[in-house]
Every structure is written in structure tokens, then in C-alpha cells.
C-alpha positions in Angstrom: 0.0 0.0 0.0 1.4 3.3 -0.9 0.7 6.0 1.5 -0.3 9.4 0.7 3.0 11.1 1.5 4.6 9.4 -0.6 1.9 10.4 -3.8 1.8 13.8 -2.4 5.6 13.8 -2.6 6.4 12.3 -5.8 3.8 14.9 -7.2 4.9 17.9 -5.7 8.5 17.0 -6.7 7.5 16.3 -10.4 5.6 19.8 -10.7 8.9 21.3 -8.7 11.0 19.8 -11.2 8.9 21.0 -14.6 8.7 24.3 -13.1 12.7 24.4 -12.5 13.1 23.8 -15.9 11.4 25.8 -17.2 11.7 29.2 -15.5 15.5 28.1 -16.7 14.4 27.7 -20.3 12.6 30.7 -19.7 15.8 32.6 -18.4 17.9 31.6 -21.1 15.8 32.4 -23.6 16.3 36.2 -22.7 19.9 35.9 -22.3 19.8 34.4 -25.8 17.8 37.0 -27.6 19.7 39.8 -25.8 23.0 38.3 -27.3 24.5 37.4 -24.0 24.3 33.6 -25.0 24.1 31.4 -27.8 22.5 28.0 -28.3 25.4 26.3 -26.8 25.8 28.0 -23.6 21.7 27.8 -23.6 22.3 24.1 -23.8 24.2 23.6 -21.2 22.7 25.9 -18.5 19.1 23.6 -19.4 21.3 20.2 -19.0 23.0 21.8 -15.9 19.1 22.4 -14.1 18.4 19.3 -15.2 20.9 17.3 -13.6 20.8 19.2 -10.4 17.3 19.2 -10.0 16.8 15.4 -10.8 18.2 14.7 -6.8 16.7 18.2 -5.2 13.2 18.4 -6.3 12.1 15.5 -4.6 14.5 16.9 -1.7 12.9 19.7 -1.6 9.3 18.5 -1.9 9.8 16.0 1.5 11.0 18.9 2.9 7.8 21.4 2.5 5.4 18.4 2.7 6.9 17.7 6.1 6.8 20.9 7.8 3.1 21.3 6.1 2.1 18.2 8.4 
């Protein structure tokens, strides 16, 4: 039986995680059509959020869902 924090968890993490990525995609985005970056450097920063916030989303979503208890 899966209990509910876990659900609540693994949901909140997932919607942390999409909205990570993309207030990043929106960031670069603004750097790129400034000129301050091109695709390349917007490539990276994207697979750079990515990978960090693979482990601290769900960190981060125990976290709030615990002290919400």
C-alpha cells in the first residue's frame, strides 16, 4: 500500500522539477535574444538544471510536505 505522502511527494517534486526547468528555459531564452548567450551555452545551462534538479526536487518536496504536516 502506498501511503499518501509518498503520492503527495512524488507529485509535488515532479511539478517542482517541470517548473525548474522551465523558468530556466525561460531565463535563457532572454539571455539568448539579448546576445549574451548562444545555443550552446543555452544548452548547457538547461542540462545543468536538469541534472541538479533530478536529486533536489524531490529533496525539496519531502521537505515542504513535512513541515506542512
Amino acid at each position: 500500500m502506498v501511503r499518501p505522502l509518498t503520492l503527495g511527494t512524488l507529485g509535488l517534486g515532479a511539478t517542482l522539477y517541470v517548473a525548474g526547468l522551465s523558468a530556466v528555459l525561460a531565463w535563457v531564452s532572454g539571455l539568448r535574444r539579448r546576445g549574451v548567450a548562444d545555443g550552446t551555452a543555452a544548452r548547457d545551462w538547461y542540462l545543468l538544471a536538469a541534472g541538479v534538479g533530478v536529486p533536489v526536487a524531490p529533496l525539496l518536496a519531502f521537505t515542504l510536505i513535512s513541515a506542512l504536516r
